[in-house]
C-alpha positions as CSV (number, residue, x, y, z in Angstrom):
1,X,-65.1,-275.4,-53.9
2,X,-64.0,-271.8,-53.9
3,X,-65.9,-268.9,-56.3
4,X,-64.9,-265.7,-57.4
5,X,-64.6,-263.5,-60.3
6,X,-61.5,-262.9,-62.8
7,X,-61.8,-259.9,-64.9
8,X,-65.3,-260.0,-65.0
9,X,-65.7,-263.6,-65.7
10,X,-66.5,-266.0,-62.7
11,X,-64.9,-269.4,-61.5
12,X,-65.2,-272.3,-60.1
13,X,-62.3,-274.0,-58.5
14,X,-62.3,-277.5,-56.5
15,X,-59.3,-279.9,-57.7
16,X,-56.2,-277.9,-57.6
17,X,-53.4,-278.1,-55.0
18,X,-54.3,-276.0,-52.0
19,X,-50.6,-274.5,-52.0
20,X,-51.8,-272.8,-55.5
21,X,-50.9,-269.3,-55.1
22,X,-53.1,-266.2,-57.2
23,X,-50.3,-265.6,-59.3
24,X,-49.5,-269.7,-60.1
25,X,-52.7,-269.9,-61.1
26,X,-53.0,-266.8,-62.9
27,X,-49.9,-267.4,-65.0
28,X,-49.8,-271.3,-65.5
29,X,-53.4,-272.3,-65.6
30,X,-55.0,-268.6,-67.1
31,X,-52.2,-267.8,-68.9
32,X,-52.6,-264.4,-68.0
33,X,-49.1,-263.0,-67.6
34,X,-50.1,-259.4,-66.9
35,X,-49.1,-260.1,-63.0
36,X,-45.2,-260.3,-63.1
37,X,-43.0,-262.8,-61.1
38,X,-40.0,-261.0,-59.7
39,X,-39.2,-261.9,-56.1
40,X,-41.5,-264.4,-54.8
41,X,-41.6,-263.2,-51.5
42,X,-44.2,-260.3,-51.2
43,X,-40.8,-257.6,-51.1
44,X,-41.0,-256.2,-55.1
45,X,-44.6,-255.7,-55.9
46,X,-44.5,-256.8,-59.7
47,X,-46.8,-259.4,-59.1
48,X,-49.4,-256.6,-57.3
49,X,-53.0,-256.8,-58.3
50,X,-56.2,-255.9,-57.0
51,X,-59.3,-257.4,-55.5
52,X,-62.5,-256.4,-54.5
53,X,-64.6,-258.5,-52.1
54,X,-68.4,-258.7,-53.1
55,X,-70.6,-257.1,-51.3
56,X,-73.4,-259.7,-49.0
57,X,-76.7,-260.0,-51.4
58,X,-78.4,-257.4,-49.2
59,X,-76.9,-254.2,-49.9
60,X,-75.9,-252.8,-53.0
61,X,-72.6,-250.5,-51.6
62,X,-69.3,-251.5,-53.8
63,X,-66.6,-252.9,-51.1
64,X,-62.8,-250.7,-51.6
65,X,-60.7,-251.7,-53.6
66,X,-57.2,-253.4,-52.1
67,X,-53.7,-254.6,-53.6
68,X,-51.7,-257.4,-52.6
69,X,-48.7,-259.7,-53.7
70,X,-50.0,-262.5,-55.7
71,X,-47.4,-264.3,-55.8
72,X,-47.5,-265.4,-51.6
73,X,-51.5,-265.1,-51.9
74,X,-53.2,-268.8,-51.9
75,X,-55.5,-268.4,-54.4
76,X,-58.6,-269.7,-52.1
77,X,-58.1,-266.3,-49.7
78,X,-59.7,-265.0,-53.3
79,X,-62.9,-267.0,-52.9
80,X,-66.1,-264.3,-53.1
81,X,-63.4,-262.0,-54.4
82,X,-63.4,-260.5,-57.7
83,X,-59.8,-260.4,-59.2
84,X,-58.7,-257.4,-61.4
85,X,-55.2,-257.5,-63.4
86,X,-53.6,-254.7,-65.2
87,X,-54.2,-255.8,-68.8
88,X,-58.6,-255.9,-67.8
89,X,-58.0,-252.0,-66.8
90,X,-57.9,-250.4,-69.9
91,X,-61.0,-250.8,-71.6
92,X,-61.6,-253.5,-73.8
93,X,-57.7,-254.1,-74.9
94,X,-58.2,-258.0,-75.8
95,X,-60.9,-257.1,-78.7
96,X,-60.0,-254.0,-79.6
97,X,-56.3,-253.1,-78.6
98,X,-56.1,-250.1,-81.6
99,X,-59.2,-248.5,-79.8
100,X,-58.6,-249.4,-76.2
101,X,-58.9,-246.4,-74.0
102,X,-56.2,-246.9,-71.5
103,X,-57.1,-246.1,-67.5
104,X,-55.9,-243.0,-66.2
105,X,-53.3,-244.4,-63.9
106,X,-52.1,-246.1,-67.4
107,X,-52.5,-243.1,-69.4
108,X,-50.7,-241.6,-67.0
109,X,-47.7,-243.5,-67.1
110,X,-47.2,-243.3,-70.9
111,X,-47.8,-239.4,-70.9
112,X,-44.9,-239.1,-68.2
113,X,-42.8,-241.7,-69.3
114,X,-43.1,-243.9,-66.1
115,X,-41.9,-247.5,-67.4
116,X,-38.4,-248.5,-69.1
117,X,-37.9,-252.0,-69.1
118,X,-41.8,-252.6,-68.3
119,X,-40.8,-255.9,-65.9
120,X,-42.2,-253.6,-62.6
121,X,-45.2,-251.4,-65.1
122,X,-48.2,-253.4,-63.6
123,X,-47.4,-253.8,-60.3
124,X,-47.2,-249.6,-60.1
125,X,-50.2,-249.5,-62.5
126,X,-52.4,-251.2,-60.2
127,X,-51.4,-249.8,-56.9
128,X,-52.0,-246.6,-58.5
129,X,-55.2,-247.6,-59.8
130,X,-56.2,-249.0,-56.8
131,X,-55.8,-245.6,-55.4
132,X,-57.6,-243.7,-57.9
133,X,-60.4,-246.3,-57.9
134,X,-60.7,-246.1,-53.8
135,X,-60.8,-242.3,-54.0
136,X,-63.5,-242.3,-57.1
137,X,-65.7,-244.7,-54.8
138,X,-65.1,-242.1,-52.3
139,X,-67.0,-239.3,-53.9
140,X,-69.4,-241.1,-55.5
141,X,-70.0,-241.4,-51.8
142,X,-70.2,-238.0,-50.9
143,X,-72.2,-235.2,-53.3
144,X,-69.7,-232.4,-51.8
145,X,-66.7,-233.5,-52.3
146,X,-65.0,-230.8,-55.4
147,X,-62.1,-231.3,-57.2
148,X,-59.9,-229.9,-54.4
149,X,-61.1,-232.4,-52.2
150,X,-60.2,-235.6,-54.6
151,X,-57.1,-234.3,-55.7
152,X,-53.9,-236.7,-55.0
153,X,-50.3,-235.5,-53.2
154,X,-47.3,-236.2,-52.8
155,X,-47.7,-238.4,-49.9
156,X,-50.8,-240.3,-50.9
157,X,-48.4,-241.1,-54.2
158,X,-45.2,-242.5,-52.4
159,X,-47.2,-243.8,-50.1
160,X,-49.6,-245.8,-52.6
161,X,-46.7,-246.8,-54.4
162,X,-44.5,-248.1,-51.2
163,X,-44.3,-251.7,-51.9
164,X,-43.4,-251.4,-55.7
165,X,-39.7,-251.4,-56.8
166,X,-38.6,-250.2,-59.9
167,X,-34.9,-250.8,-61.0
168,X,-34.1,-249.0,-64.2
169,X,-37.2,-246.0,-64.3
170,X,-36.7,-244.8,-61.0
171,X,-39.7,-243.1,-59.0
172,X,-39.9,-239.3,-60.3
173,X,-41.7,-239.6,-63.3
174,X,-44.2,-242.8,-61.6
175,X,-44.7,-240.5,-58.8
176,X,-45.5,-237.5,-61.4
177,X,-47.8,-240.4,-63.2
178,X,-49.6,-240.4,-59.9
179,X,-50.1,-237.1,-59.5
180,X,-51.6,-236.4,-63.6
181,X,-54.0,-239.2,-63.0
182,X,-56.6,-237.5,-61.5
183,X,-56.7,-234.8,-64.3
184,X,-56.8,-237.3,-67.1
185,X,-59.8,-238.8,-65.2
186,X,-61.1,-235.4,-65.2
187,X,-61.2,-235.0,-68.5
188,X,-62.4,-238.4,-69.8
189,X,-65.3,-237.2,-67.8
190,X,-65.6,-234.2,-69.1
191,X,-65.8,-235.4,-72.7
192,X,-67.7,-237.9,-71.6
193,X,-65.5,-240.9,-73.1
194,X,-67.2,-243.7,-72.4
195,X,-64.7,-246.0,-70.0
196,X,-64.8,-248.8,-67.9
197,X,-66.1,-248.6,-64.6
198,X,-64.3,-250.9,-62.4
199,X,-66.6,-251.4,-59.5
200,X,-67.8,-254.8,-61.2
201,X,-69.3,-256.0,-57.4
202,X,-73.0,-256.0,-59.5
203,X,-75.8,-257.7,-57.5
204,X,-75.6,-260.4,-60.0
205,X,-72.2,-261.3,-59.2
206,X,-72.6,-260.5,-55.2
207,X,-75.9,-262.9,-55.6
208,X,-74.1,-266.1,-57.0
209,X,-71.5,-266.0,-54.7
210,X,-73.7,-265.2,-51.7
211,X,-76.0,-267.9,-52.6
212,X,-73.2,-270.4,-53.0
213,X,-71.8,-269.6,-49.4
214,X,-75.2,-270.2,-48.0
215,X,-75.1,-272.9,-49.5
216,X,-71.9,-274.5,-48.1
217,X,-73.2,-273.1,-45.2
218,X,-76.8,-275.1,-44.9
219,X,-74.6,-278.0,-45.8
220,X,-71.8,-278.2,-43.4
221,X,-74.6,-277.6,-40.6
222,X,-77.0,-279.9,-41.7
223,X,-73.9,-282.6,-41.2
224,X,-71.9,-281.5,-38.6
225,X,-69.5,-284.1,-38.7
226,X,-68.6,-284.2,-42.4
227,X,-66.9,-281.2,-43.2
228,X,-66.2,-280.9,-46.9
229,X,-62.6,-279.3,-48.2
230,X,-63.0,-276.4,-50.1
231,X,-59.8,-277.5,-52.2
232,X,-58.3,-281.0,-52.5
233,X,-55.6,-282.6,-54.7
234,X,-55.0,-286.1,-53.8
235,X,-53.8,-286.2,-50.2
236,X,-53.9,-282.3,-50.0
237,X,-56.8,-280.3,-48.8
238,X,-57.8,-277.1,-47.4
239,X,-60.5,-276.8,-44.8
240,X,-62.4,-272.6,-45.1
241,X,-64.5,-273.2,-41.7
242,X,-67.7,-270.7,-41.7
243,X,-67.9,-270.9,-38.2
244,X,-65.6,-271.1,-34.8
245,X,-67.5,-274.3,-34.2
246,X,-66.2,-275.8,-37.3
247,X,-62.5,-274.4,-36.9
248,X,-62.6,-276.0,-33.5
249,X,-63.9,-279.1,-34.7
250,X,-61.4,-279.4,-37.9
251,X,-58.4,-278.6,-35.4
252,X,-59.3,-281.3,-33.0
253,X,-59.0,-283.3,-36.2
254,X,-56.3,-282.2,-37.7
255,X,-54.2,-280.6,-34.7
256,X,-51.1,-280.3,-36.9
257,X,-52.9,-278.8,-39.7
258,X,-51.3,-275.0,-41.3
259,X,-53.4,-272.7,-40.0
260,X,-53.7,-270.2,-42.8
261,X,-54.9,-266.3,-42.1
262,X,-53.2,-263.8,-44.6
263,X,-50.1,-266.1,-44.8
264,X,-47.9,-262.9,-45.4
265,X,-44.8,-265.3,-43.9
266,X,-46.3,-268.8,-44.7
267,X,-46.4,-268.1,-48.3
268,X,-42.6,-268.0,-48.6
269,X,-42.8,-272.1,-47.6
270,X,-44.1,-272.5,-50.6
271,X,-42.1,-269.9,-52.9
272,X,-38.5,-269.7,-51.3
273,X,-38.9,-273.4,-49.4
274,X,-40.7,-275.0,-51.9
275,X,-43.1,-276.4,-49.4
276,X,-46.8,-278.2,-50.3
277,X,-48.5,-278.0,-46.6
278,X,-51.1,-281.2,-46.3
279,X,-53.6,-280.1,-44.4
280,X,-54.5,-276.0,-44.4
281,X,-57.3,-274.8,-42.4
282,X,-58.0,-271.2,-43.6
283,X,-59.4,-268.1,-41.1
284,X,-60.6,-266.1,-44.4
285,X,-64.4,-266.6,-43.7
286,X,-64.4,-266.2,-39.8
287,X,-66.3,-263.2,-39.4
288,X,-65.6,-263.8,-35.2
289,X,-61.8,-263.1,-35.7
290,X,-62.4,-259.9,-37.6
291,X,-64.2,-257.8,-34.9
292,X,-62.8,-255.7,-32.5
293,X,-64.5,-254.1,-28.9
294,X,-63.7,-251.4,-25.9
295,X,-64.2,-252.9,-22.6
296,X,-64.5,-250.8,-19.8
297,X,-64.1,-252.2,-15.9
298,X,-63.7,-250.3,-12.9
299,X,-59.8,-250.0,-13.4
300,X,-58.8,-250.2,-17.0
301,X,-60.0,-249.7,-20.4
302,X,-59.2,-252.5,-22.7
303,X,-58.8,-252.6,-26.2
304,X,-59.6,-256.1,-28.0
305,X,-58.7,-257.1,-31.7
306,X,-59.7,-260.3,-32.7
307,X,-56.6,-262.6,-33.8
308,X,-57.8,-262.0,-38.1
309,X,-57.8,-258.6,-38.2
310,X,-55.7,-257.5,-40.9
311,X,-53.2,-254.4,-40.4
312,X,-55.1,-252.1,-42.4
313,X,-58.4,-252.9,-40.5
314,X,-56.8,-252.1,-37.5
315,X,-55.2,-248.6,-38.0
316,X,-58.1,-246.3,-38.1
317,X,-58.4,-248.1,-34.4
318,X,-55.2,-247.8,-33.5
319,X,-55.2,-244.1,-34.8
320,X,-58.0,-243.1,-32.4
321,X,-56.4,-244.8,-29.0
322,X,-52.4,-245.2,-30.1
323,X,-51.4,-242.7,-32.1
324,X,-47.7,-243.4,-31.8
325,X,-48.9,-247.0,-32.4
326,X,-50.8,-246.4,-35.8
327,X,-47.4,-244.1,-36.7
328,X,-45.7,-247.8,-37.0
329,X,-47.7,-249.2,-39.9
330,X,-46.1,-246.5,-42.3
331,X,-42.9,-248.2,-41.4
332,X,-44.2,-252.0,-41.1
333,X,-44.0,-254.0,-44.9
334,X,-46.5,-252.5,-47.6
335,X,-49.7,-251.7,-48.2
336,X,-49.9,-255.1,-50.2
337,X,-48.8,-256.9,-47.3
338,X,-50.9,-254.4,-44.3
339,X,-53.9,-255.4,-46.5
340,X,-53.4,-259.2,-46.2
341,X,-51.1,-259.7,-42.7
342,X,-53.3,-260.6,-39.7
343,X,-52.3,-259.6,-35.9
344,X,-52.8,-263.3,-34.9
345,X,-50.4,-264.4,-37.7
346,X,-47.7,-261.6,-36.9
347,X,-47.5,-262.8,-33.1
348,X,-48.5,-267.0,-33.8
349,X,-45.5,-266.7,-36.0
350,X,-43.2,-265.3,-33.1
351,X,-40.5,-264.3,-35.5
352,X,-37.9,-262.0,-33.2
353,X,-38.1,-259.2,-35.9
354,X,-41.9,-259.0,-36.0
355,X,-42.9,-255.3,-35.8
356,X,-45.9,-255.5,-33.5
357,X,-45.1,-258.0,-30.5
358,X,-42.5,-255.5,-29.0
359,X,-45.1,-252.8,-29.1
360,X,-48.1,-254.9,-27.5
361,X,-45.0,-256.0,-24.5
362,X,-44.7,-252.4,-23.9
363,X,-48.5,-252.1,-23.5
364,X,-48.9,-255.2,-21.4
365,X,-50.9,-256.7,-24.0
366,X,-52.8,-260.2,-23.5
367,X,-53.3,-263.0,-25.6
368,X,-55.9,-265.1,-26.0
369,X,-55.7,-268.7,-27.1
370,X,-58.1,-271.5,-27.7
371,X,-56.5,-275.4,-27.4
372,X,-59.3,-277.6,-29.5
373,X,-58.5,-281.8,-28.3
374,X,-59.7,-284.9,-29.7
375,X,-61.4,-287.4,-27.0
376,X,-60.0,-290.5,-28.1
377,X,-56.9,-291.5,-30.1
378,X,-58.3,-292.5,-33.3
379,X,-58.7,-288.8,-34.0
380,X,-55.9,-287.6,-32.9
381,X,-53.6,-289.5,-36.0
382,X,-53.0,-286.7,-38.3
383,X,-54.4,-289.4,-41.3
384,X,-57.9,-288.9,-39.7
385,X,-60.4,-287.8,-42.1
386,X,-63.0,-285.1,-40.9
387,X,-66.0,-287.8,-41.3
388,X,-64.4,-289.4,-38.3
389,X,-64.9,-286.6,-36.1
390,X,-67.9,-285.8,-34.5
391,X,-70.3,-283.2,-32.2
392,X,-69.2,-284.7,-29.2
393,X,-65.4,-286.5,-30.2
394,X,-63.5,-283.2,-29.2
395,X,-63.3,-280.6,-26.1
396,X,-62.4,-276.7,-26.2
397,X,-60.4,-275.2,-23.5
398,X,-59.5,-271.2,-23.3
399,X,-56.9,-269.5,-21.8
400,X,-55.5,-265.7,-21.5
401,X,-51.6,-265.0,-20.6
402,X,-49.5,-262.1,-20.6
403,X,-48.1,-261.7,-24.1
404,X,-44.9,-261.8,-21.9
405,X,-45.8,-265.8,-21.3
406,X,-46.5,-266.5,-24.9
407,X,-42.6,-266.5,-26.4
408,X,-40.9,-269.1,-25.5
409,X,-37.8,-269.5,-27.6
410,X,-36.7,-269.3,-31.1
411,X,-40.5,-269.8,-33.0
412,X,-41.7,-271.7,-30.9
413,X,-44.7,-270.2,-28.2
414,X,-47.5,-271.5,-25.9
415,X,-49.5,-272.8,-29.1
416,X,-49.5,-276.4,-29.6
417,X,-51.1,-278.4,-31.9
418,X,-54.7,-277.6,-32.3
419,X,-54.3,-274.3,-30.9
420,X,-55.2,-271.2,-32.6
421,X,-55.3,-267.3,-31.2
422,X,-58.6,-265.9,-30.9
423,X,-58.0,-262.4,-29.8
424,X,-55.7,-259.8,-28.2
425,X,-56.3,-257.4,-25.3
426,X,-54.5,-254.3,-24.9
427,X,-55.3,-252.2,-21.9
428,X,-55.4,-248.7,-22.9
429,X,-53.0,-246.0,-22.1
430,X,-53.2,-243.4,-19.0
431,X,-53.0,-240.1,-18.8
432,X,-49.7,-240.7,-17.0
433,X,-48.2,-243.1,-19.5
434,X,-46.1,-242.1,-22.4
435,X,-45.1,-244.2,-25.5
436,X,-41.9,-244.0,-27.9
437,X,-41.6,-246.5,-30.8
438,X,-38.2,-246.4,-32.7
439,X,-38.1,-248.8,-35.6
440,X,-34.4,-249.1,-37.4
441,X,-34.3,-250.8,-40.8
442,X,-31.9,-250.6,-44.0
443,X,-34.9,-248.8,-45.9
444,X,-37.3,-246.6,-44.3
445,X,-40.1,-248.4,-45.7
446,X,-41.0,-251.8,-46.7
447,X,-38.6,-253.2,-44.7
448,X,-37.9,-256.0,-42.1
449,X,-36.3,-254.6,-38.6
450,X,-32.9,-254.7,-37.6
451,X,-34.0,-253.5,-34.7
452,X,-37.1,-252.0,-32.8
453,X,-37.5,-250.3,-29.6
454,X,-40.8,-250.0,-27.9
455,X,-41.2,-248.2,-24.6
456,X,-43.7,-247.1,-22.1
457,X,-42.8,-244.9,-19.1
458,X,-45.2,-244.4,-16.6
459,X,-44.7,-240.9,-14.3
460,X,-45.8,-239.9,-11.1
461,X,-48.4,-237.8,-10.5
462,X,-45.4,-234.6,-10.3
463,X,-44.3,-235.6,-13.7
464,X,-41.0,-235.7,-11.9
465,X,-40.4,-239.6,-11.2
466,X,-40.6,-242.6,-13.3
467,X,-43.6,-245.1,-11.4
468,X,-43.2,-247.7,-13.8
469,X,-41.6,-248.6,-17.1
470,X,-41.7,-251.5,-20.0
471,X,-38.9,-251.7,-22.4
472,X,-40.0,-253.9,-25.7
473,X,-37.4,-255.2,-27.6
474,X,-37.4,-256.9,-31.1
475,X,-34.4,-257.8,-33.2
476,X,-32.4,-258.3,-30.4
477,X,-32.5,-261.7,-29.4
478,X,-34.5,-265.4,-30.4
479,X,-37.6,-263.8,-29.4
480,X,-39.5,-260.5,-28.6
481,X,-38.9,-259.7,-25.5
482,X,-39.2,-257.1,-22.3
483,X,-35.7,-255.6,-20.9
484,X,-36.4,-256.6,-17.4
485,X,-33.0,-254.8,-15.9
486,X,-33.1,-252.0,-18.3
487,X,-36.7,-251.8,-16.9
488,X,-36.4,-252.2,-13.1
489,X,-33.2,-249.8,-13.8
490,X,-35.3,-246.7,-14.6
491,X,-38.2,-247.1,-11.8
492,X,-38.2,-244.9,-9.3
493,X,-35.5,-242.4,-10.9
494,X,-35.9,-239.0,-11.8
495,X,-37.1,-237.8,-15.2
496,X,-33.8,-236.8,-16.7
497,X,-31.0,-237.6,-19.4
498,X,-29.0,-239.5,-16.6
499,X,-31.4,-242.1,-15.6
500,X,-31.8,-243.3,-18.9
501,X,-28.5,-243.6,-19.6
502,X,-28.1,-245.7,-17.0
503,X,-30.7,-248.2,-17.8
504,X,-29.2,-247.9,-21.2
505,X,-26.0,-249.4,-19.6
506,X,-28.4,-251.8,-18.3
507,X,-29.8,-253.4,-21.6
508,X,-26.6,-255.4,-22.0
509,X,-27.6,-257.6,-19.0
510,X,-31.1,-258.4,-20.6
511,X,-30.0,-259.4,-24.3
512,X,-26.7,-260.2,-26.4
513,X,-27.7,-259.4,-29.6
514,X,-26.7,-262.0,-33.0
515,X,-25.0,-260.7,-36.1
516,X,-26.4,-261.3,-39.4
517,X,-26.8,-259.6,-42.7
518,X,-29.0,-256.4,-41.1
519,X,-26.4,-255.3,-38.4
520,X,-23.6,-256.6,-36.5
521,X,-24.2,-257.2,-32.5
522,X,-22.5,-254.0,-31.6
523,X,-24.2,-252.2,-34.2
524,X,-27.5,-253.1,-32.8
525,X,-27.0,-252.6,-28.9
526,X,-25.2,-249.6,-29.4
527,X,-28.3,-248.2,-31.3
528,X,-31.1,-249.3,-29.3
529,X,-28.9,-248.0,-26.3
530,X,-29.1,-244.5,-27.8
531,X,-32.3,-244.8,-29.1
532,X,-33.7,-245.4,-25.3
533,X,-32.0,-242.0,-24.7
534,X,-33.7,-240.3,-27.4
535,X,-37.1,-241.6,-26.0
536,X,-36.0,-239.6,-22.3
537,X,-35.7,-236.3,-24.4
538,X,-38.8,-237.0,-26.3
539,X,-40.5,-237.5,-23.2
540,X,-39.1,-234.3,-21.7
541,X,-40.4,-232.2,-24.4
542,X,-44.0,-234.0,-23.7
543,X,-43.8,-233.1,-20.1
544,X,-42.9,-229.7,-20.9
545,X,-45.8,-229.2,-23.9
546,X,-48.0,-230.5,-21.4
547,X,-47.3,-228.3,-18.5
548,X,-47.4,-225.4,-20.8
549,X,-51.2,-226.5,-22.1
């Protein structure tokens, strides 16, 4: 059974199809049509809404606010969630709609005439109240923050707004909705009109879910081998393990089971392919997959992210060690899709346009993967139910490769069934190493690649000779990939225009590049050909800042 809270209200959820997504059941079974369905594939936003995750029964601190697309959202990732839509903003519009006093961020969009058609209204209404919520949260926080301090730009607008599209409106008078927010906030709270204060995660609510997870939790290890689906609908179930124990004892289990993290990609099987997956075992509640560490050895630093780590929990990391790294995730989907997209799903799902897996080739990153096995056939038929498996019925094997080693053709990688990722290592960057990331799309944001360029050139201790060099490709070919010629090309050559112009030359030798509906072949080789060039003058002007510090 899953538990969370819609608009205020909780729920209880056990029989339903596991392939229910947030907005499915929001529409069909709630009838509450306030979330939109436009695309169905996470690229329009009208279906945004936001979420807040309880907070554990200890500790009274309100968890941020965060959007994300409903529609390709299975609605158990919502379990110890509570659910806001756009209609449960304003305040108390179902009772009273002549007296409802509308949120700022909706206030604001009918004082600067930000909707037409309306169709995209509550998608842009709740990522902008999403930001006005996080930044209130903020300086309730903090006793000196002023009004200065909490007031919106330009930037924090477009960017809030980045995975919302709006066809007849267009984005001048939503941005300037954004931006007069904050002052009709201000002066509801300085007329002291009472509103609605969103951050609903009360201990009364954070108790009743907490409770009910210990709960499940006192269960499932009480009986080891009877693991209960948190969903099921006839032959259909989904598995939430609490622990790594239990994910390695489902998988052994159910080895060709969907293994479901923030299912950014895998919830277009179920909108655009119309797919209903069997078995799903979901990473939501693995706590173990959402921590990351700095390793220091005698030789290297290494940076590890655990496989669940969603984008957004990994760029204040990022920020601190790979600046040119964390400069990506402007570029890479939305915010709706940074808040829910895992690392481990990005690279498990080995799609060749995938933003990151060029980027961690470049850095010599290293996976690491976990392959859970029955002992015995009777578990290994996929019909198996979990009350056949036991403590003892399965064994756990680790292993760590090159990132290099994990691609093996078109989707398909060193994962097998029953194999999940558990974390990624990336070694971090020397004072003689340089990075350049070039990502080329049809729109700037919120956009899949039609081609990415990740490179790392490592200099001598003159500045004046390239030691080393890795050339990360994605878009190119079936798989991310490194540019072994282009790469082995530039070594040993002197830091200049020339020598990357040859290895340029070089590239055609390690790829030959498709045409599809993004670019043509040419297109794309002739463009990550003069993009490596560009990265040789960017990497002139660092030698030369730095010589000048």
């Amino acid at each position: 059974m899953i538990r969370f809270y819609l608009n205020g209200k909780p729920h209880q959820v056990r029989d339903i199809n596991p392939n229910t997504t947030v907005l499915e059941y929001l529409r069909l079974h709630e009838r509450q049509t306030d979330a939109k369905e436009g695309c169905g594939s996470g690229d329009c936003g009208a279906c945004t809404i936001m979420a807040q995750r309880l907070p554990p029964q200890d500790t009274t601190d309100s968890a941020p606010f965060y959007t994300f697309n409903s529609c390709i959202t299975l609605l158990s990732l919502m379990d110890g969630h509570h659910l806001l839509t756009a209609s449960y903003l304003a305040d108390n519009p179902s009772n009273h709609p002549d007296r409802a006093l509308l949120h700022p961020a909706q206030q604001a969009m009918v004082e600067c005439h930000g909707s037409q058609c309306g169709f995209c209204t509550p998608g842009f209404v709740m990522s902008l109240a999403n930001l006005y919520e996080n930044r209130r949260l903020q300086t309730d926080r903090d006793s000196n923050a002023n009004a200065d301090d909490t007031a919106f730009n330009y930037d924090e607008i477009v960017a809030s707004i980045s995975g919302n599209l709006c066809r007849c409106t267009g984005y001048r008078p939503i941005i300037d909705a954004g931006l007069k927010m904050q002052q009709i906030g201000q002066q509801l709270d300085s007329a002291n009109t009472p509103s609605k204060v969103l951050s609903l995660a009360t201990n009364a609510m954070a108790n009743n879910v907490s409770q009910t997870s210990s709960d499940n939790q006192a269960e499932s290890n009480s009986q080891f081998d009877t693991i209960e689906p948190a969903l099921i609908d006839g032959s259909k179930q989904l598995f939430i393990p609490r622990s790594i124990s239990e994910l390695n004892q489902l998988l052994a289990v159910y080895p060709t089971a969907t293994i479901w993290a923030g299912g950014t990609d895998l919830g277009l099987t179920i909108t655009q392919r119309l797919m209903d997956h069997e078995v799903i075992i979901q990473l939501s509640a693995l706590d173990e997959l959402q921590q990351w560490s700095l390793s220091e050895s005698a030789d290297m630093q290494e940076l590890s992210f655990g496989a669940g780590m969603t984008y957004q929990q990994m760029l204040p990391i990022l920020e601190q060690h790979f600046p040119a790294f964390a400069d990506l995730f402007a570029r890479t989907a939305s915010p709706q899709i940074r808040n829910m997209g895992t690392l481990g799903g990005n690279i498990a799902n080995a799609s060749p346009i995938g933003d990151l897996p060029p980027v961690l080739l470049a850095l010599e990153a290293r996976v690491h993967l976990r392959h859970c096995d029955a002992i015995g056939k009777e578990t290994v038929a996929k019909e198996a139910s979990a009350e056949q498996n036991s403590k003892k019925s399965f064994e756990v094997s680790d292993e760590t490769i090159s990132l290099a080693e994990f691609f093996l053709e078109y989707k398909k990688t060193k994962l097998r069934p029953g194999s999940y990722v558990v974390a990624v290592h990336i070694p971090l960057m020397q004072a003689h190493q340089h990075l350049f990331i070039h990502k080329i799309s049809k729109r700037y944001e919120d956009d899949i690649s039609a081609c990415l360029l990740a490179a790392r050139i490592d200099l001598s201790a003159d500045t004046t000779t390239i030691a080393n060099a890795k050339i990360g490709l994605g878009g190119m070919a079936a798989i991310p990939l490194l540019a072994q010629h282009c790469q082995q090309t530039l070594i040993g050559q002197k830091v200049d225009i020339a020598s990357f112009k040859t290895a340029a030359n070089a590239l055609s030798l390690d790829v030959s590049p498709m045409t599809d509906v993004r670019a043509s072949r040419e297109y794309r080789m002739h463009v990550v050909q003069r993009l490596l060039v560009k990265c040789a003058k960017q990497l002139i002007v660092d030698i030369q800042t730095q010589g000048a510090a």
